[in-house]
C-alpha positions as a Markdown table, in Angstrom:
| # | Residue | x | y | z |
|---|---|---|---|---|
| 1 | Unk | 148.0 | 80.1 | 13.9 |
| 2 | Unk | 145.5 | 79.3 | 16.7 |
| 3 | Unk | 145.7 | 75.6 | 18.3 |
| 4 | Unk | 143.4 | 72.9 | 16.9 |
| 5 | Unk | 141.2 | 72.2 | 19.4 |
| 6 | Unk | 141.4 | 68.0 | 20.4 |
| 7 | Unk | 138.3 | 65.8 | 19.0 |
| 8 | Unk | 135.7 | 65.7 | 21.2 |
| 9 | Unk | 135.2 | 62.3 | 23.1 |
| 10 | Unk | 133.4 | 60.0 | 21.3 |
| 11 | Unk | 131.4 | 59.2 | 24.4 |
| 12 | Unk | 130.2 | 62.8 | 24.2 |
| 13 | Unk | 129.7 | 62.7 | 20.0 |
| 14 | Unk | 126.7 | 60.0 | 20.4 |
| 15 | Unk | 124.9 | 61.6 | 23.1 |
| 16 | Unk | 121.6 | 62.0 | 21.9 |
| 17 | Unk | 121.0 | 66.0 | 21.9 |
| 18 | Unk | 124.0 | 65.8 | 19.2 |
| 19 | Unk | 121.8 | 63.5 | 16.8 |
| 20 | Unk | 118.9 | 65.6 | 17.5 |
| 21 | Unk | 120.8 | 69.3 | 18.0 |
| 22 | Unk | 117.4 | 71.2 | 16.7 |
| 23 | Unk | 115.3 | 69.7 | 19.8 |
| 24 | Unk | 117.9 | 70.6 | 22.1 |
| 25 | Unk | 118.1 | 74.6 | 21.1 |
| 26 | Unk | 114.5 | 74.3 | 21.2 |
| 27 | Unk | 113.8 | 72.2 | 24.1 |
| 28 | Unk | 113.6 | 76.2 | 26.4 |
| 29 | Unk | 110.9 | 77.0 | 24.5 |
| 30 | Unk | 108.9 | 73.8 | 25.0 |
| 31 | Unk | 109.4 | 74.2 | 28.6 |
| 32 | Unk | 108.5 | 77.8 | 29.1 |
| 33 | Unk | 105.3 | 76.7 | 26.5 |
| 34 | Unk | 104.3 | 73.8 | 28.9 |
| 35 | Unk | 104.5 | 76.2 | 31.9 |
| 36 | Unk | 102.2 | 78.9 | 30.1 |
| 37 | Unk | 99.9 | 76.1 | 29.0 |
| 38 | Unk | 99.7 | 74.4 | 31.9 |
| 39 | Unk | 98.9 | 77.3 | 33.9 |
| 40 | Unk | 96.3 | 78.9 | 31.0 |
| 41 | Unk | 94.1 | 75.6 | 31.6 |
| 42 | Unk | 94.2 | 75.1 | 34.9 |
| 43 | Unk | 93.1 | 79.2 | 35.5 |
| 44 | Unk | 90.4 | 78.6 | 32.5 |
| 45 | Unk | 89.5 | 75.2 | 34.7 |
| 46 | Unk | 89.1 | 77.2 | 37.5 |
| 47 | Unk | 86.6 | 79.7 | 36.0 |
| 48 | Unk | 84.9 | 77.9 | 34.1 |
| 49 | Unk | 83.9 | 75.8 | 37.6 |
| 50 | Unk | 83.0 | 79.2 | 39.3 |
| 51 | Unk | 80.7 | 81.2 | 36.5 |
| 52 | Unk | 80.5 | 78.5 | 33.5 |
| 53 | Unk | 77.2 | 76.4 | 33.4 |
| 54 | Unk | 77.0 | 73.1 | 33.8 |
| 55 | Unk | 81.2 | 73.4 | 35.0 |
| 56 | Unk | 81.5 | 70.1 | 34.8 |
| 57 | Unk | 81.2 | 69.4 | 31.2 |
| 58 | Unk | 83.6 | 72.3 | 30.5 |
| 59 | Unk | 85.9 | 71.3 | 33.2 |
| 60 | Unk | 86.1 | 67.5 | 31.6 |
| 61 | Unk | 86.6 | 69.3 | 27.9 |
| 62 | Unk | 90.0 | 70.9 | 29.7 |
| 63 | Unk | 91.3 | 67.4 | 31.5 |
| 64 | Unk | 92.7 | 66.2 | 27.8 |
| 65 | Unk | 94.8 | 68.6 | 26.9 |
| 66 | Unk | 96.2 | 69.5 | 30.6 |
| 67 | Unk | 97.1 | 65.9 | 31.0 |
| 68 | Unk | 98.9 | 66.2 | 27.6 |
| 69 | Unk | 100.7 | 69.5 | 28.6 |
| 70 | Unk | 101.7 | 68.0 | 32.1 |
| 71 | Unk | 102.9 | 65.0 | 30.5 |
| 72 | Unk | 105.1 | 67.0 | 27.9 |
| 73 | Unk | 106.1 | 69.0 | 30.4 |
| 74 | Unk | 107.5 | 66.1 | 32.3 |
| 75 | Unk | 109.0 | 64.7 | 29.1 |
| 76 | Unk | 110.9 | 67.7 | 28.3 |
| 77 | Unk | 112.3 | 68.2 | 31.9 |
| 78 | Unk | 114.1 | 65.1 | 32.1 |
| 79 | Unk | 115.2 | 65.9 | 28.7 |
| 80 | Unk | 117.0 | 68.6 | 29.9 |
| 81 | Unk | 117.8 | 66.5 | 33.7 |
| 82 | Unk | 119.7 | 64.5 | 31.6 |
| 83 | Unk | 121.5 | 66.8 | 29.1 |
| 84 | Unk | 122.6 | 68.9 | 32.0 |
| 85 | Unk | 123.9 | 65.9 | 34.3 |
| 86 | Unk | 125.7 | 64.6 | 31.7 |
| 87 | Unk | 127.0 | 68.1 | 31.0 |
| 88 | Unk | 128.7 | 68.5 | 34.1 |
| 89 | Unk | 130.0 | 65.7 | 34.8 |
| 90 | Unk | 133.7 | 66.2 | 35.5 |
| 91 | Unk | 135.4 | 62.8 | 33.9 |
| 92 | Unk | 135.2 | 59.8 | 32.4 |
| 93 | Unk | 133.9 | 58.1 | 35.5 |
| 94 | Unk | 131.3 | 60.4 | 36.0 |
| 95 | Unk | 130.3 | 60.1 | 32.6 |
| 96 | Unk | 129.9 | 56.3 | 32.5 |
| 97 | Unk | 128.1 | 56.7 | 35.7 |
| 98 | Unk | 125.3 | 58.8 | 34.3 |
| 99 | Unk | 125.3 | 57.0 | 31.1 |
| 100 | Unk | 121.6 | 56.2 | 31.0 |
| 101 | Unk | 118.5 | 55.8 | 28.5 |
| 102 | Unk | 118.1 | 59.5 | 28.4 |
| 103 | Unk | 120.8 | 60.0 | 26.6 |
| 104 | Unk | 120.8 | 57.9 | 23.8 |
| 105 | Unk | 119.9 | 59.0 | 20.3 |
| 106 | Unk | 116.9 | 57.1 | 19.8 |
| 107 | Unk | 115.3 | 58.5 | 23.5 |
| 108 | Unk | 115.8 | 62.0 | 21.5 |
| 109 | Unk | 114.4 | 61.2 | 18.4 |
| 110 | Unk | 111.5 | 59.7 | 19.9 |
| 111 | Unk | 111.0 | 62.7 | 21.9 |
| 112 | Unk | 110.8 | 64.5 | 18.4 |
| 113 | Unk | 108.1 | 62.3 | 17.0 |
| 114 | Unk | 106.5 | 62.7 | 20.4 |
| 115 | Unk | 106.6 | 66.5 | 20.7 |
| 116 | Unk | 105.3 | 67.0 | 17.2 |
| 117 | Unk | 102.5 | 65.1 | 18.3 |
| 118 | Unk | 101.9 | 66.5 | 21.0 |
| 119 | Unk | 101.4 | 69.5 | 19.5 |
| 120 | Unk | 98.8 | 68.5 | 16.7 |
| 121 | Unk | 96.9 | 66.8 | 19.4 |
| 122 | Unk | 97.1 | 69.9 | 21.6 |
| 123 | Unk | 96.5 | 72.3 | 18.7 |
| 124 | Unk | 93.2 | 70.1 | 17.5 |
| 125 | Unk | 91.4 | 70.1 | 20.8 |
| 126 | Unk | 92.0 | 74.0 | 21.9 |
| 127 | Unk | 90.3 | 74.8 | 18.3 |
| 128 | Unk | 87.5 | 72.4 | 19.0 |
| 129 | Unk | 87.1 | 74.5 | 22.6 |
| 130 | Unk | 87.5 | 77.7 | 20.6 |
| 131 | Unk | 84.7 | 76.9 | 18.8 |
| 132 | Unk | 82.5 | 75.4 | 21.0 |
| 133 | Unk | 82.9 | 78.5 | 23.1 |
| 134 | Unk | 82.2 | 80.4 | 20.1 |
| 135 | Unk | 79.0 | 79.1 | 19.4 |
| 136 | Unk | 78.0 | 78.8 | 23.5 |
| 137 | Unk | 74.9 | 81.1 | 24.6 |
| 138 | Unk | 76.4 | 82.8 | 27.5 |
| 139 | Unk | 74.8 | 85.5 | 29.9 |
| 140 | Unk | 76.4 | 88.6 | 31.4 |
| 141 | Unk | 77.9 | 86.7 | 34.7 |
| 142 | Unk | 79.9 | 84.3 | 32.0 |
| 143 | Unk | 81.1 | 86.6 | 29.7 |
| 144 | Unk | 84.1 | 86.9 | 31.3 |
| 145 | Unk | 84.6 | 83.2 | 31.4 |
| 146 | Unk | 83.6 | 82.3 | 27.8 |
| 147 | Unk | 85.9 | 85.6 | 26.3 |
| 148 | Unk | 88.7 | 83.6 | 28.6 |
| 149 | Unk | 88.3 | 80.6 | 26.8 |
| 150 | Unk | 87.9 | 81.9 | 23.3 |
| 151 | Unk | 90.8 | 83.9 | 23.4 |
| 152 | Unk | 93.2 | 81.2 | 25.4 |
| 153 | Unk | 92.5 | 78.5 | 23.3 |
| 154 | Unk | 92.6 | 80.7 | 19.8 |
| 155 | Unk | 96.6 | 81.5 | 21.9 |
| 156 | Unk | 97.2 | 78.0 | 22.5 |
| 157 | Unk | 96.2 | 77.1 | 18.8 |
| 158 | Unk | 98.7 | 80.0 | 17.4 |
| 159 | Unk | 101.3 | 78.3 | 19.7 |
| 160 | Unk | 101.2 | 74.6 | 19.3 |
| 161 | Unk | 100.7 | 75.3 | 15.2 |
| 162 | Unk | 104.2 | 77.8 | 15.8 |
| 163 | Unk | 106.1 | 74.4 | 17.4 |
| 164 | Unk | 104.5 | 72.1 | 14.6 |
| 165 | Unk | 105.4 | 74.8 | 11.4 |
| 166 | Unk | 109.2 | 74.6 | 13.1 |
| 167 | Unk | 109.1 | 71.1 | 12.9 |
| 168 | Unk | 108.5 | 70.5 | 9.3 |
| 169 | Unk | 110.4 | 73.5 | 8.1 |
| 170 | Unk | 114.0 | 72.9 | 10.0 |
| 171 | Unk | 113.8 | 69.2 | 11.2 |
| 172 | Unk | 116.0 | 67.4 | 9.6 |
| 173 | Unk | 116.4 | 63.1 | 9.9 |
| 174 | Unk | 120.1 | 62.6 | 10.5 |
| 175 | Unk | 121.0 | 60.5 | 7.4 |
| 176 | Unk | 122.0 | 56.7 | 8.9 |
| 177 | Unk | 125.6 | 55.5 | 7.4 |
| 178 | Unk | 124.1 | 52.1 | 7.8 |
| 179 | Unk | 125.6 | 49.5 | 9.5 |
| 180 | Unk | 128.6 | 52.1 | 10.9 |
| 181 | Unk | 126.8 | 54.1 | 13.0 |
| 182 | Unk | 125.0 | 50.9 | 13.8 |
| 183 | Unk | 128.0 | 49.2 | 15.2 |
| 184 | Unk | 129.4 | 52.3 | 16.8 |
| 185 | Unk | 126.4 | 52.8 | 19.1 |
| 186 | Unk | 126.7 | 48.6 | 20.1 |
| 187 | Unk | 130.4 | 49.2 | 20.6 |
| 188 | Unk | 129.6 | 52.0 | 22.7 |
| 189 | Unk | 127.4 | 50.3 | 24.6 |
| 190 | Unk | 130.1 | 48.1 | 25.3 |
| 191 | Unk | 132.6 | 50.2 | 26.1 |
| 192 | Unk | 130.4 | 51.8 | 28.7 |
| 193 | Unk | 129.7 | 48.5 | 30.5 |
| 194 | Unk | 133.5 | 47.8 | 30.6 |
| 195 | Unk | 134.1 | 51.1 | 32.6 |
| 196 | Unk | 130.9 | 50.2 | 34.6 |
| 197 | Unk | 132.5 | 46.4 | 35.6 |
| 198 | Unk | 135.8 | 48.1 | 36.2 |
| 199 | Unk | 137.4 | 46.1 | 33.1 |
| 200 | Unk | 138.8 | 49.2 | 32.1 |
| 201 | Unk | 139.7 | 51.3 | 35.6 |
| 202 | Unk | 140.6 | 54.7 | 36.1 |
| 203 | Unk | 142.8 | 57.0 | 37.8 |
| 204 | Unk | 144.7 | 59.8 | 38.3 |
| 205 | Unk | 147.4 | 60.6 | 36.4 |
| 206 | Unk | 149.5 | 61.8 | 39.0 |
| 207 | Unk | 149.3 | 57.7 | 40.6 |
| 208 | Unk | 152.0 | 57.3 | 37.6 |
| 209 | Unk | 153.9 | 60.5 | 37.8 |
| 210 | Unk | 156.8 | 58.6 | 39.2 |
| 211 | Unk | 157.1 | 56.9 | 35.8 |
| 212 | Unk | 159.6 | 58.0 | 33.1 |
| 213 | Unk | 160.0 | 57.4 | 29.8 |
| 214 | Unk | 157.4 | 56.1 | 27.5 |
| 215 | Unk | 155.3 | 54.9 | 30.5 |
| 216 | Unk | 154.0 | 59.2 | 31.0 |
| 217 | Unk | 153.4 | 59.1 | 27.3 |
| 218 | Unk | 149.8 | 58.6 | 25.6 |
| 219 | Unk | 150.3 | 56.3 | 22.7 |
| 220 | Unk | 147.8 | 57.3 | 20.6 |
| 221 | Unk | 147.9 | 61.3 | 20.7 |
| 222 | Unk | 151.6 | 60.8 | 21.7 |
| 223 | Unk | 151.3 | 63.8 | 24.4 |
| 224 | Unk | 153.1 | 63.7 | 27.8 |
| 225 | Unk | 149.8 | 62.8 | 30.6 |
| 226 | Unk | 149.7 | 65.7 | 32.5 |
| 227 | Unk | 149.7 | 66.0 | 36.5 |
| 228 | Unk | 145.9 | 66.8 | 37.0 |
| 229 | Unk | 143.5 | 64.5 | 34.9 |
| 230 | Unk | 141.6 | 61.1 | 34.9 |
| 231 | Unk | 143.6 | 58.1 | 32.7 |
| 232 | Unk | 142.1 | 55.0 | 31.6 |
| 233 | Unk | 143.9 | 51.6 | 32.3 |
| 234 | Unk | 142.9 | 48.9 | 29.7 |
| 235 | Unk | 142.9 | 45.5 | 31.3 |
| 236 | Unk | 146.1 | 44.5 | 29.4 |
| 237 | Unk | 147.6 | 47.4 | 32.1 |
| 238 | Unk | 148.5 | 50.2 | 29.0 |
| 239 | Unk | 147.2 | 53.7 | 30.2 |
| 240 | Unk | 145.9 | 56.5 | 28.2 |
| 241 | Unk | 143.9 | 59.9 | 27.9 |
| 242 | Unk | 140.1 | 59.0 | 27.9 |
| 243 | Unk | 139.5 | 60.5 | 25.2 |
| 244 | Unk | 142.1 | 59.2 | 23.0 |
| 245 | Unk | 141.6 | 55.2 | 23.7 |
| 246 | Unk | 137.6 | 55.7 | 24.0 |
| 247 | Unk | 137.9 | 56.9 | 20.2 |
| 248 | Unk | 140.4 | 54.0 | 19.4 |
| 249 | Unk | 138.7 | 51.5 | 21.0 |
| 250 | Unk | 135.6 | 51.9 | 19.2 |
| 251 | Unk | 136.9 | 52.1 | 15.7 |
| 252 | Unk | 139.2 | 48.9 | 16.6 |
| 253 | Unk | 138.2 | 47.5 | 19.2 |
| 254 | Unk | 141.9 | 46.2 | 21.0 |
| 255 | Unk | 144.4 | 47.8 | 22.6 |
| 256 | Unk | 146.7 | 50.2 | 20.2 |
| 257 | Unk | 149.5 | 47.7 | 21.4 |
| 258 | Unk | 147.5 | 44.8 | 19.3 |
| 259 | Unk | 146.5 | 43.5 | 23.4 |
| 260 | Unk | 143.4 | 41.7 | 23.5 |
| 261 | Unk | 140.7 | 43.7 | 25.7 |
| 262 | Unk | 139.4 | 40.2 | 26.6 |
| 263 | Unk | 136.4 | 40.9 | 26.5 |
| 264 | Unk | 133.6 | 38.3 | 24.6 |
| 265 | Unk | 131.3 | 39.8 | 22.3 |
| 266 | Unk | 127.8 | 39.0 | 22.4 |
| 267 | Unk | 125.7 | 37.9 | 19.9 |
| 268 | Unk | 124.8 | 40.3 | 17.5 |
| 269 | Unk | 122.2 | 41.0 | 14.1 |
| 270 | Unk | 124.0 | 40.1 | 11.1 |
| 271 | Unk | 124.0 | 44.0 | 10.3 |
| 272 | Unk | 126.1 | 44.3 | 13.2 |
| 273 | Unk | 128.8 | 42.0 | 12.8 |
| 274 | Unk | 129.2 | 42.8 | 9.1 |
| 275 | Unk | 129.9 | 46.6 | 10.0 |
| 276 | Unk | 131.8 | 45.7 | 13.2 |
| 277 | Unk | 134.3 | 43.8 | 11.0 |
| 278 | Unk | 134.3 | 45.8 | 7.8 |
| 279 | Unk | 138.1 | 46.4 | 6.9 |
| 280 | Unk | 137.2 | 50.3 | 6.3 |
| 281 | Unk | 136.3 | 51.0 | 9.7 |
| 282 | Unk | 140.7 | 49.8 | 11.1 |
| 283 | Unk | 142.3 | 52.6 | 12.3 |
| 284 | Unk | 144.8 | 54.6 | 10.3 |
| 285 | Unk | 147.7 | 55.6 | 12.1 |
C-alpha cells in the first residue's frame, strides 16, 4: 500500500492562493494578457501620435486603459512575488520570515474582485474606441492607424470578456465555517508573531542528537526527529516537528504536555473568542 503522505503545515493550508486556487492557475494568463495589452496600447499610442489627427485626443482616449493594464500588471506580479517566495522557502523560519500581507486570504480574494473589474472596465472602454474608430472619417495616410485601432481594441474586447465569462462560470466563494476559520486565521496570526519574537525558537535537530529516549521523539506524530531538519522549541522547552506543533497549536492553543505557551491573548470580537473557546475545536488524540 503506498505511504500516506503527512498533512500539510497548517502555515502553508491558509496561505491565500489555497483559498483562492482558481486565481492562482490563472494568474499566467493574466500576466502574459497584461504584457500583450500593455504593449498593444502603447504601439496604437505611438501611431496614433505619428499619422492620427488631432494625436492628442486619441492618445488621451488610450491613457485609461494603459494605466489600468500597468496597474494590473503590477498587481498580479507581486501576486505571484509572493506565491513563489513563500514557495521556496526552505523551513519554518523562512516561512515566518516572509509571512507578509500578500499572502493572506483576504489580499487574494480582493485581488479577484479586483481583476474582474478590471476587466469590465478594460473591456468597456476598448469597445467605446472600437467604435469611435469605427465611425472616424479617415484619409489614406491613417488607414493604417484607424484599421490598428479597430481591430486591437475589437482583440482586447474578446480578451477581457474571455477573463470576465471565466470568472462567473468557475469562481467559486469558499463557503466561511464561521467563527472557525475566523479564529484559526487570528491564531495564526499569533503563532506567526511568536516565531517572529523568538517565543517559540528554532533549530536543528541535530543540536539534540545527543539526546536519548523520549527527548528524540515528536510527541504528537510520535516519530523519531531525524538528523537533517528544523524543530520548534515551545517556550516551556518541549521540541517538535514544525509541522506537527504548528497544527496543534492552533487547534489548542498549549503545549501537548498541558504547558502554558505564556503568551496573553489580545482583545478580540466576540465572534472570535466564542470560536476560539468552542469545546468542538480541542484536539482529539
Amino acid at each position: 500500500m503506498p505511504t500516506p503522505r503527512p498533512a500539510q503545515d497548517p502555515v502553508i493550508e491558509l496561505m491565500g492562493w489555497r483559498g483562492e486556487p482558481l486565481l492562482l492557475r490563472r494568474l499566467k494568463y493574466h500576466v502574459g494578457e497584461a504584457v500583450f495589452e500593455t504593449s498593444t496600447i502603447i504601439v496604437a499610442m505611438h501611431l496614433a501620435e505619428l499619422q492620427l489627427t488631432p494625436s492628442a485626443v486619441f492618445i488621451r482616449l488610450l491613457c485609461l486603459p494603459l494605466v489600468v493594464i500597468v496597474c494590473k500588471l503590477c498587481w498580479a506580479l507581486q501576486l505571484a512575488w509572493g506565491y513563489f517566495r513563500m514557495k521556496s522557502a526552505g523551513d519554518i523560519n523562512a516561512v515566518m520570515r516572509r509571512m507578509s500581507c500578500l499572502n493572506s486570504r483576504s489580499h487574494w480574494a480582493w485581488s479577484v474582485a479586483i481583476f474582474t473589474f478590471f476587466s469590465c472596465l478594460l473591456m468597456v472602454w476598448h469597445a467605446i474606441v472600437f467604435l469611435l474608430m469605427l465611425c472616424y472619417n479617415h484619409d489614406g495616410k491613417e488607414t493604417f492607424a484607424v484599421q490598428f485601432l479597430m481591430y486591437a481594441s475589437a482583440s482586447l474586447v474578446a480578451l477581457n470578456w474571455s477573463f470576465w465569462r471565466d470568472f462567473v462560470r468557475n469562481y467559486k466563494e469558499t463557503p466561511d465555517r464561521e467563527g472557525s476559520d475566523l479564529a484559526m486565521l487570528f491564531k495564526l496570526e499569533l503563532l506567526c508573531k511568536m516565531y517572529k519574537s523568538k517565543a517559540i525558537q528554532s533549530q536543528p535537530a541535530s543540536a539534540i542528537a545527543h539526546l536519548g529516549g523520549e527527548a528524540k521523539i515528536c510527541a504528537v506524530c510520535l516519530e523519531d526527529f531525524k538528523g537533517k531538519g528544523t524543530l520548534a522549541r515551545l517556550p516551556c522547552g518541549h521540541v517538535f516537528h514544525p509541522r506537527c506543533i504548528n497544527r496543534w497549536v492552533l487547534e489548542d492553543w498549549r503545549c501537548p504536555f498541558r504547558c502554558s505557551l505564556d503568551t496573553q491573548r489580545p482583545e478580540v470580537t466576540p465572534r472570535v473568542m466564542e470560536a476560539w473557546t468552542d469545546p468542538a475545536e480541542a484536539v482529539q488524540v
